[in-house]
N, CA and C of each residue as an Amber inpcrd file, in Angstrom:
protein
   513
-133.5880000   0.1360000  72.5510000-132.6550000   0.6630000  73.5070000
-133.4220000   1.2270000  74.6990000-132.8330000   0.8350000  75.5970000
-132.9110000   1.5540000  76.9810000-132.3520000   2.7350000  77.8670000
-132.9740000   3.7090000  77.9490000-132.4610000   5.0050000  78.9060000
-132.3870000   4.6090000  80.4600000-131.0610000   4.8980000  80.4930000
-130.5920000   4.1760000  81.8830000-130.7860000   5.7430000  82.8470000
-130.4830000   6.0390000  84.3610000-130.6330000   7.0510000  84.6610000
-129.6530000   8.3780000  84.3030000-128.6460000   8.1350000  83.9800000
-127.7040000   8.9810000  83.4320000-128.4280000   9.6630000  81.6100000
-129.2120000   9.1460000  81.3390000-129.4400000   9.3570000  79.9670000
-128.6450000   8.6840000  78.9610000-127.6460000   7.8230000  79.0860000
-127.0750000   7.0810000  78.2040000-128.0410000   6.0570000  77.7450000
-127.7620000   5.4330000  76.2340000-128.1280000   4.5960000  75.8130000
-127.2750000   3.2630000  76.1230000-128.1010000   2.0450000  76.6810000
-127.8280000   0.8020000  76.4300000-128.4150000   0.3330000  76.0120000
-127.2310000  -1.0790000  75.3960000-127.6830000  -2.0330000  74.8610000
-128.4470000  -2.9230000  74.7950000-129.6660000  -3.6500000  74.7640000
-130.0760000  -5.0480000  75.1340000-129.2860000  -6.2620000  74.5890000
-128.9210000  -6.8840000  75.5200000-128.4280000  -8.1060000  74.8660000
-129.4490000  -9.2570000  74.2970000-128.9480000  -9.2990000  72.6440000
-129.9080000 -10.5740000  72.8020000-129.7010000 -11.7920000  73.1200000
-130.2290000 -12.5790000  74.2790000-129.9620000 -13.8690000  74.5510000
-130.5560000 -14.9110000  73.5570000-130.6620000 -14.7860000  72.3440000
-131.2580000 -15.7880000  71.6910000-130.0760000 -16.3480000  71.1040000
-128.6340000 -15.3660000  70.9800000-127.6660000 -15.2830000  70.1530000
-126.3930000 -16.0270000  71.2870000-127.1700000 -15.9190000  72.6250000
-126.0670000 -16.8500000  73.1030000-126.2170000 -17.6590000  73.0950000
-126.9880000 -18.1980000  73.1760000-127.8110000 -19.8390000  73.6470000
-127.6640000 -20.1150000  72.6480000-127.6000000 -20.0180000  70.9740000
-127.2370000 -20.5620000  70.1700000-126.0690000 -20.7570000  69.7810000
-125.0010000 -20.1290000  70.6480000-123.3090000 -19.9780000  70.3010000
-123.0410000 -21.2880000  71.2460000-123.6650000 -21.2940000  72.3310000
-123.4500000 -22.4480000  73.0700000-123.8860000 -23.3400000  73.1050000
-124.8280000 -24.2120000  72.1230000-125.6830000 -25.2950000  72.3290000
-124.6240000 -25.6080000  70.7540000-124.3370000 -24.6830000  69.9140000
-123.6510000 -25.0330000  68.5380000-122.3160000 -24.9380000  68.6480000
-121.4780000 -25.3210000  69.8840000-120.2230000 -24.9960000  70.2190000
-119.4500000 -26.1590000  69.3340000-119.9150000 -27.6930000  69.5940000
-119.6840000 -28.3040000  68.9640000-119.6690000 -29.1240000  67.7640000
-120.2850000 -28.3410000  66.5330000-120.9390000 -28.5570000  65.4280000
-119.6390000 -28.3800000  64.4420000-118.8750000 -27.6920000  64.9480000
-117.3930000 -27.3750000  64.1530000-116.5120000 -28.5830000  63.4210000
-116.5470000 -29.5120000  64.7150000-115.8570000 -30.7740000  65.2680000
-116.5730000 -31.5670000  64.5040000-117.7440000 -32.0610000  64.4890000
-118.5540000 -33.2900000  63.7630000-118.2130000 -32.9670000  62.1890000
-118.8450000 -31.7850000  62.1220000-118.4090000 -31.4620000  60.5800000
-117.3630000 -31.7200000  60.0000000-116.1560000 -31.4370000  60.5800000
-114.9080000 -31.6550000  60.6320000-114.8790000 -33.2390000  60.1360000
-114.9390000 -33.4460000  61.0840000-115.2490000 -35.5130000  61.1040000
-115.8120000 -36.0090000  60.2180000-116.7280000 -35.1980000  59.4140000
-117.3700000 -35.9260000  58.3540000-117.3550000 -35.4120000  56.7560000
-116.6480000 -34.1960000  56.9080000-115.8880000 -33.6190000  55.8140000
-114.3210000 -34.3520000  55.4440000-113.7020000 -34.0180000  56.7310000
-111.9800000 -34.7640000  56.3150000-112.2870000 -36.1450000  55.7810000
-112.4910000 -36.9340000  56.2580000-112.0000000 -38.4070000  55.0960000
-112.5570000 -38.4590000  53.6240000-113.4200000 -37.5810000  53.4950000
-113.9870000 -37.1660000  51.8220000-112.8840000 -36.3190000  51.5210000
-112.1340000 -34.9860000  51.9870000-110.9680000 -34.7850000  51.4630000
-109.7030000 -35.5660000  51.3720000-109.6750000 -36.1610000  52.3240000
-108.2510000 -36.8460000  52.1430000-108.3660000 -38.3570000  51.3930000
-109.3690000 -39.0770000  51.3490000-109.3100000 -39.9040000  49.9010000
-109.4710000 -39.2980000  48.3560000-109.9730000 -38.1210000  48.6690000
-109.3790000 -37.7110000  47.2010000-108.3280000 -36.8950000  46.9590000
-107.8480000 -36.1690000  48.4390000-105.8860000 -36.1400000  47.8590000
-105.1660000 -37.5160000  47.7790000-105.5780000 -38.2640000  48.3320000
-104.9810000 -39.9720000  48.1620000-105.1000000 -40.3770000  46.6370000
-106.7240000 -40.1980000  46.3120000-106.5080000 -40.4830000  44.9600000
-106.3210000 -39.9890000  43.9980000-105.7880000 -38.1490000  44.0800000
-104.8170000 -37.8120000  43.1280000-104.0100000 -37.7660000  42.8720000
-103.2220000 -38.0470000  44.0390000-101.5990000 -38.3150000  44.0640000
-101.5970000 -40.0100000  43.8950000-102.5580000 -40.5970000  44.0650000
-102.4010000 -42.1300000  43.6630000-101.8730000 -42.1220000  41.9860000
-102.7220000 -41.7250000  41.2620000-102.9450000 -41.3520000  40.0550000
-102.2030000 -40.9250000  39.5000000-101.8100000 -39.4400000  39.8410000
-100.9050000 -38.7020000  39.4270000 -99.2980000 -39.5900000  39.4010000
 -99.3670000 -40.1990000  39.9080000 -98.1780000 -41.3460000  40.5330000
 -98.3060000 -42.4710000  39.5320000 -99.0730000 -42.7440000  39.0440000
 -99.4460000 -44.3880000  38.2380000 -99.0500000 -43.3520000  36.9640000
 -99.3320000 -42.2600000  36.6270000 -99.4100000 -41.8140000  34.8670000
 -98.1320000 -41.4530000  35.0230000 -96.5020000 -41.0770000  35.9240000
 -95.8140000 -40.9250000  35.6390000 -95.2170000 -41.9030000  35.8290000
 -95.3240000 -43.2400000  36.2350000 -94.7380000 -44.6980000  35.8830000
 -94.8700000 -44.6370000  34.4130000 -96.3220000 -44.1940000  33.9260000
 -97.1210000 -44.9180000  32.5490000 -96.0260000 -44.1060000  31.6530000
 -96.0480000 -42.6870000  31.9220000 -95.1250000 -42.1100000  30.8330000
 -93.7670000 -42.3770000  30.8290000 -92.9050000 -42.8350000  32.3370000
 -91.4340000 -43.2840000  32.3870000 -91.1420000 -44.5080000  31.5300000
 -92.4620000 -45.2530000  31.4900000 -91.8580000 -46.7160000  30.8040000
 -92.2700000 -46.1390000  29.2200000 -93.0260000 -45.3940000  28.8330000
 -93.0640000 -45.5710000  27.6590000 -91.8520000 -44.8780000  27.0090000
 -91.1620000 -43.7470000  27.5650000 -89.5820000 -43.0720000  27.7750000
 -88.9270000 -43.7700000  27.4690000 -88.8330000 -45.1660000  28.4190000
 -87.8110000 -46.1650000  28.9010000 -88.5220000 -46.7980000  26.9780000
 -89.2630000 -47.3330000  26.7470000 -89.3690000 -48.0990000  25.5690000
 -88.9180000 -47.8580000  23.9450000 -89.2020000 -46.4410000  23.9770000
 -88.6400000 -45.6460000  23.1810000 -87.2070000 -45.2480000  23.3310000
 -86.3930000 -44.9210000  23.9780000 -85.2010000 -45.1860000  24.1160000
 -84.6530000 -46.1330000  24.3100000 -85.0720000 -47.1800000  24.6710000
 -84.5650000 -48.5980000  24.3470000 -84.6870000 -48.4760000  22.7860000
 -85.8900000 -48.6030000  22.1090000 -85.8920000 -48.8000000  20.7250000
 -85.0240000 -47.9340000  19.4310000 -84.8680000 -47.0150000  20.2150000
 -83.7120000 -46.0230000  19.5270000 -82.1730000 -46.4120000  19.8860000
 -82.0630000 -47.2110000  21.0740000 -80.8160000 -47.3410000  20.9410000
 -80.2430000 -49.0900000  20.0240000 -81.8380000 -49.5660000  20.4630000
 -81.2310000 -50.7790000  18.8790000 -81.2490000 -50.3410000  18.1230000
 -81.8840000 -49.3330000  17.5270000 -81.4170000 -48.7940000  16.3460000
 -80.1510000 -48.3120000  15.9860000 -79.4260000 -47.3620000  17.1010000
 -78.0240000 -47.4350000  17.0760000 -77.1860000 -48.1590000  17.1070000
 -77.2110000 -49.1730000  17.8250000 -76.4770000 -50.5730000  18.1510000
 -75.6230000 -50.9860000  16.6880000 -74.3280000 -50.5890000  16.8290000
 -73.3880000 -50.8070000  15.6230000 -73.0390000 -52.5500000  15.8940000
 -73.4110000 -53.5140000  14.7940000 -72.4970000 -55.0590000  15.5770000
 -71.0370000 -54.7830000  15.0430000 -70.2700000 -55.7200000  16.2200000
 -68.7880000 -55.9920000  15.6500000 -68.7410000 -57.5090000  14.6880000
 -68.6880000 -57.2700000  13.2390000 -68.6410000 -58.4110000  12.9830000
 -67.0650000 -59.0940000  13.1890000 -66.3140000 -58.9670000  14.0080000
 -65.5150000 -60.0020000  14.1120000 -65.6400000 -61.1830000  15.2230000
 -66.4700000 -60.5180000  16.0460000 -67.1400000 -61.6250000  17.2250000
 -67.8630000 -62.4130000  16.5550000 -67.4040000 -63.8410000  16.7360000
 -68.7560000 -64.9310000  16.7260000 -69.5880000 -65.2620000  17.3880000
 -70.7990000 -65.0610000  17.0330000 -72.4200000 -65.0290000  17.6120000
 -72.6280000 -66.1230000  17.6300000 -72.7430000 -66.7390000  18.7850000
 -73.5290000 -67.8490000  19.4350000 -74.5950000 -68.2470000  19.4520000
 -75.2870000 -69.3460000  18.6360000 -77.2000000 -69.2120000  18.4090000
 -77.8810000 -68.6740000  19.6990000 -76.6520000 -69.4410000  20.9640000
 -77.7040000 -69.7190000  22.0280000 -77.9040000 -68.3570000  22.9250000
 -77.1430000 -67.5580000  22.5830000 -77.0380000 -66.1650000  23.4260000
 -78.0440000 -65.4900000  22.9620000 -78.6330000 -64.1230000  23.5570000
 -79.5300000 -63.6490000  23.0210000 -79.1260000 -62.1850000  22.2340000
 -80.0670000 -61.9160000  21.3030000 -79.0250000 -60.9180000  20.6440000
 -78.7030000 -59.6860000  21.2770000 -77.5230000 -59.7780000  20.7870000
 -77.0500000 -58.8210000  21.4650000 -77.9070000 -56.8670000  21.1760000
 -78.2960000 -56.7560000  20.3740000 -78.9680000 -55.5590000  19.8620000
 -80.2990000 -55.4500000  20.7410000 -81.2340000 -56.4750000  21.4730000
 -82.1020000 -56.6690000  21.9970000 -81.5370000 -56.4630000  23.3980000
 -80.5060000 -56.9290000  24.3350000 -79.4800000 -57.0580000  25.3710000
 -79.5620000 -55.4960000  25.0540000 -78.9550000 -54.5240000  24.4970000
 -78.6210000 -53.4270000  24.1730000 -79.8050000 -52.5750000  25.0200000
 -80.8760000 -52.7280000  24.2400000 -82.2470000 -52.0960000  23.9030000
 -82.9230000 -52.1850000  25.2790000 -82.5710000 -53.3170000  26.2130000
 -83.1630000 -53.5940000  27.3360000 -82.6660000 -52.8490000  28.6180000
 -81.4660000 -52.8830000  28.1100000 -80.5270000 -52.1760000  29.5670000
 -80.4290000 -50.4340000  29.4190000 -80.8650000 -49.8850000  28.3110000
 -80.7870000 -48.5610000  27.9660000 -82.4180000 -48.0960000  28.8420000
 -83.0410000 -49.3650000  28.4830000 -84.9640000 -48.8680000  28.8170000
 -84.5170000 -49.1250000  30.4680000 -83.8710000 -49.8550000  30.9290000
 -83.8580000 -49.8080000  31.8220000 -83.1080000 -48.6350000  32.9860000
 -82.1210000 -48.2160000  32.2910000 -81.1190000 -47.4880000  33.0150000
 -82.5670000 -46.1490000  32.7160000 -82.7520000 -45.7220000  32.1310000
 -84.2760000 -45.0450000  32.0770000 -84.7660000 -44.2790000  33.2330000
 -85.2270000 -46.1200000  33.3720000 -86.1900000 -46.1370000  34.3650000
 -85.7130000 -46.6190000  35.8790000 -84.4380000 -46.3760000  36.0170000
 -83.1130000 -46.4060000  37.0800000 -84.3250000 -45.9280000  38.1980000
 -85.2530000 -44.8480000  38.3470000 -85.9720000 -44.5320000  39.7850000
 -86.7980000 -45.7010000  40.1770000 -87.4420000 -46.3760000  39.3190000
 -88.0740000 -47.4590000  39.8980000 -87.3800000 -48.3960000  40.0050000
 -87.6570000 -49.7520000  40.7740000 -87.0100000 -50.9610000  41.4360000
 -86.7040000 -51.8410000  39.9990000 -85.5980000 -51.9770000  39.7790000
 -85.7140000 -52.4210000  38.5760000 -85.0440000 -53.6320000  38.2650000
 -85.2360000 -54.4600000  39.3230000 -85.4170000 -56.2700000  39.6030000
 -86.8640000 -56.2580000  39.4130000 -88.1440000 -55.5740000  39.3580000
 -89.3390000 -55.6860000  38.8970000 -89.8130000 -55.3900000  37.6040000
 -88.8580000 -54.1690000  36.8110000 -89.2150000 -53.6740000  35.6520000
 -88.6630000 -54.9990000  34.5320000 -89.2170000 -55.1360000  33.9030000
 -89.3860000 -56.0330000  32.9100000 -89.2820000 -55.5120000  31.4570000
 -88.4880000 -55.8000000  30.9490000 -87.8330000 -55.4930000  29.2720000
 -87.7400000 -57.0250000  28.2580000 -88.6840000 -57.1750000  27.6430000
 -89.0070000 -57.9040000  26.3790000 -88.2030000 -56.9850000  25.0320000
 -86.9840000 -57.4920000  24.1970000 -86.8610000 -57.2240000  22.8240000
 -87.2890000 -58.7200000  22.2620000 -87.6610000 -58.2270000  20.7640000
 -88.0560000 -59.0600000  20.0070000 -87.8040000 -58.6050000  18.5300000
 -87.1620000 -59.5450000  17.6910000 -86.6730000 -59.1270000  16.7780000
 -87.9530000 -59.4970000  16.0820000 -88.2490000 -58.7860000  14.8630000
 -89.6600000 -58.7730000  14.0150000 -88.8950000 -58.7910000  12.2990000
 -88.5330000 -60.2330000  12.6190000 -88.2510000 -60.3070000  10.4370000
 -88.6380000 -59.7900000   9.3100000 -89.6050000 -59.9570000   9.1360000
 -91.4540000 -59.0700000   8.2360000 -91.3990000 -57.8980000   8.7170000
 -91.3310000 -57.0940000   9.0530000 -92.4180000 -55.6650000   9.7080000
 -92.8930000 -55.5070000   8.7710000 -94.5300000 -55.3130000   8.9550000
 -95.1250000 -54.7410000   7.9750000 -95.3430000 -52.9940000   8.0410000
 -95.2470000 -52.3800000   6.9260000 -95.5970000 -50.8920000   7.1450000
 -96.2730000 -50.8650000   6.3410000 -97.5060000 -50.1060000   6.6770000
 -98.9910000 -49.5810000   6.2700000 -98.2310000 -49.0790000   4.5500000
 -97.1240000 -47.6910000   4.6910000 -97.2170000 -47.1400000   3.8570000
 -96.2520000 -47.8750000   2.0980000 -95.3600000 -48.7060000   2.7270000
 -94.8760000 -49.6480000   2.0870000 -95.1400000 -51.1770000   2.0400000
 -96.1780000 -51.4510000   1.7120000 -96.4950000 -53.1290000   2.1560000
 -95.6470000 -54.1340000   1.3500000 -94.8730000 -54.1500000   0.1330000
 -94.6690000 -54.8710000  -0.6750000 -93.0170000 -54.8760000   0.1030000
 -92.4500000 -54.0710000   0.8990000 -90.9960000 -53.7570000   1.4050000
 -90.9120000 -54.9620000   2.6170000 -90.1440000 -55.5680000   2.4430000
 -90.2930000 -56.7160000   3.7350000 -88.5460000 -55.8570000   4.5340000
 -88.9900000 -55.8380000   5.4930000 -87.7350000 -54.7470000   6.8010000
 -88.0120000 -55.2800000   8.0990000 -86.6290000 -55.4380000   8.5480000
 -86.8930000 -56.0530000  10.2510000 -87.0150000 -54.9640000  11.0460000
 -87.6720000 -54.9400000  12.1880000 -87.9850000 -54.3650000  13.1590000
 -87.6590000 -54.8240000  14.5140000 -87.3370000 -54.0120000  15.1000000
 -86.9130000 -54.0150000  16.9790000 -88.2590000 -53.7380000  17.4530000
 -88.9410000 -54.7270000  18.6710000 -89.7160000 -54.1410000  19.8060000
 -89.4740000 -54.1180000  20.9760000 -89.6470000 -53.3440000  21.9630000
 -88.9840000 -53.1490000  22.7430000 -90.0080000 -53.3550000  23.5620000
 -90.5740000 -54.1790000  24.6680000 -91.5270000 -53.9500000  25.6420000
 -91.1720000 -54.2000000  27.2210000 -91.1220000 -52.6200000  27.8610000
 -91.3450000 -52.5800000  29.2770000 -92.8360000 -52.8540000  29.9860000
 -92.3000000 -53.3830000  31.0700000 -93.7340000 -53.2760000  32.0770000
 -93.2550000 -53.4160000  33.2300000 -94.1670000 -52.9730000  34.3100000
 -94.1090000 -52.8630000  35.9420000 -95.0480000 -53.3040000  36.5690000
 -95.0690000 -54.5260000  37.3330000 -96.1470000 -54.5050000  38.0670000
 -96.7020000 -53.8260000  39.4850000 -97.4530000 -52.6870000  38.6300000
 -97.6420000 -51.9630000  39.7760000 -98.8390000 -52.5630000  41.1340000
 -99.4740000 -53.7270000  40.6920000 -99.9640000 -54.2020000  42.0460000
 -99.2880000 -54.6570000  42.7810000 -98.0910000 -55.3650000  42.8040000
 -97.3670000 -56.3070000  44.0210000 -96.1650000 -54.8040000  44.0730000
 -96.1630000 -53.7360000  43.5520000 -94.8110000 -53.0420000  43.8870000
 -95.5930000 -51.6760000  43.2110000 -96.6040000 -51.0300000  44.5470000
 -97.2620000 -49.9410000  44.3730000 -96.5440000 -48.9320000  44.8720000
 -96.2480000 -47.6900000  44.4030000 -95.7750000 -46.7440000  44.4720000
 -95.9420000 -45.9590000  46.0730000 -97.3490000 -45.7870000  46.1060000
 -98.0910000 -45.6610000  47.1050000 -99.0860000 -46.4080000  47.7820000
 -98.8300000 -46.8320000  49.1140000 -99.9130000 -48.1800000  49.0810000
-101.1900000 -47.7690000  49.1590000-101.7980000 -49.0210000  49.1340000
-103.2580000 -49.1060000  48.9910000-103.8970000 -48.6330000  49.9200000
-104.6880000 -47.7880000  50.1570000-105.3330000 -47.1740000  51.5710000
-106.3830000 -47.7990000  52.1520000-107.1570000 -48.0530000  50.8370000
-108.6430000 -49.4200000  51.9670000-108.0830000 -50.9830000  51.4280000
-106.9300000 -51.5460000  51.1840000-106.6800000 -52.4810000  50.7760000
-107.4160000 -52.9720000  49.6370000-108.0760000 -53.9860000  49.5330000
-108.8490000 -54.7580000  48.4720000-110.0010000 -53.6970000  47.6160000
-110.6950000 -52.6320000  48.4460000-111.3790000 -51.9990000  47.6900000
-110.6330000 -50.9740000  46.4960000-109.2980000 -50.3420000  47.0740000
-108.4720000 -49.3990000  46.3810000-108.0240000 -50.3030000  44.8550000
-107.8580000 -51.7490000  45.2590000-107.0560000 -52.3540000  44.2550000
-107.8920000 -52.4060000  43.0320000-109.4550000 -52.3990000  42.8020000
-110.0820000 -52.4210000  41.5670000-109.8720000 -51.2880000  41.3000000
-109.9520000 -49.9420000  41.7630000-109.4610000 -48.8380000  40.6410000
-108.1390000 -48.9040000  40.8440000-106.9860000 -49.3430000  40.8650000
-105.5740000 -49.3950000  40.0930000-105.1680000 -50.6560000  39.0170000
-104.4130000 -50.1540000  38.3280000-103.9550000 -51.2780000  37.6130000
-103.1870000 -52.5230000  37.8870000-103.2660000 -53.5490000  37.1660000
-102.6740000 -54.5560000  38.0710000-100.8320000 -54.5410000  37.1610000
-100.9610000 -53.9710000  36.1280000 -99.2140000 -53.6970000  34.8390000
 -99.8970000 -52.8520000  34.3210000 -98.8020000 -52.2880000  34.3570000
 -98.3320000 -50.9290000  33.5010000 -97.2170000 -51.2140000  32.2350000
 -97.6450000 -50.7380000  31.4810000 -96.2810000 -51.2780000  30.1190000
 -96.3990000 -50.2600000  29.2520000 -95.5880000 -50.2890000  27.9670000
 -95.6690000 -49.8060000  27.2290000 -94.5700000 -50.5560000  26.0900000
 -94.7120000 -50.3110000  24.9600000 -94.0950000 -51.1730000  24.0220000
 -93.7050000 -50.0590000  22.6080000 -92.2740000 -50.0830000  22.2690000
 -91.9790000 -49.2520000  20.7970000 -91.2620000 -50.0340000  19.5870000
 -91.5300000 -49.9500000  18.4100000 -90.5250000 -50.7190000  17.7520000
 -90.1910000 -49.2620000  16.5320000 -89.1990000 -50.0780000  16.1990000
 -88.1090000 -49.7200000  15.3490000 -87.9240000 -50.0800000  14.0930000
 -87.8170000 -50.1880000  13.0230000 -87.3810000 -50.0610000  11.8220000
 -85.6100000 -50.3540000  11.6800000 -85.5070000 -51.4200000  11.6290000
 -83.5410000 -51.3830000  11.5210000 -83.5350000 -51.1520000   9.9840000
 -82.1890000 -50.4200000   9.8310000 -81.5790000 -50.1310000   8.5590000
 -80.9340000 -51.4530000   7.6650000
């Protein structure tokens, strides 16, 4: 400090501290520039994600309630069943997985029943019992939730179907 003629104390300024505020004015900005696209591809790819596992868990929802409702599926035996129609308990099982999965586009969602004559069960093997399967899937490459952000590179980490499959035990 310096004694000015009054006897007050002043300050020295240090100029080392300006010249560095101003030569680093723009260091904020670059950083900026080279920090943001490392954050925002990985909020892209958690909400990518986060987005693909609640397809993964809706269809397996959708499969399992399909498969529970062939299980409910009472027939009328006074209707005559037509070889060529498909069964109706499978018809049942498909439109339940589907109504489900009513949020996604569901001219894309895809419902396979299949009636299973044999089922085998681990804990009864000698018991021969038919079984319902029920299999949804989505193709989430041609009908992505969220699109692809670098195109062709994004598409090896996503899946190209999503499915899931339940069966049933009929009484």
């Amino acid at each position: 400090m310096v004694n000015d003629y009054t006897g007050g104390a002043i300050n020295k300024v240090d100029t080392r501290k300006l010249v560095t505020r101003k030569t680093q004015r723009g260091i904020a900005a670059i950083e900026f520039a080279l920090v943001f696209p490392i954050f925002f591809v990985l909020l892209y790819g958690i909400i990518t994600y986060c987005l693909i596992f609640v397809v993964q868990q809706s269809l397996t929802l959708a499969a399992a309630e399909g498969a529970r409702a062939a299980l409910r599926y009472v027939a009328v035996p006074t209707v005559p069943t037509i070889p060529a129609t498909p069964d109706p308990r499978g018809v049942t099982a498909c439109n339940v997985a589907k109504q489900t999965v009513s949020w996604l586009d569901s001219s894309v969602v895809a419902c396979v029943p299949s009636i299973i004559p044999n089922c085998y069960i681990p804990a009864a093997p000698a018991v021969a019992v038919a079984c319902v399967k029920v299999t949804v899937s989505y193709p989430y490459s041609t009908n992505p939730l969220v699109p692809l952000l670098l195109g062709s590179l994004m598409s090896v980490a996503v899946p190209t179907t999503l499915g899931s499959s339940a069966t049933v035990q009929l009484n």
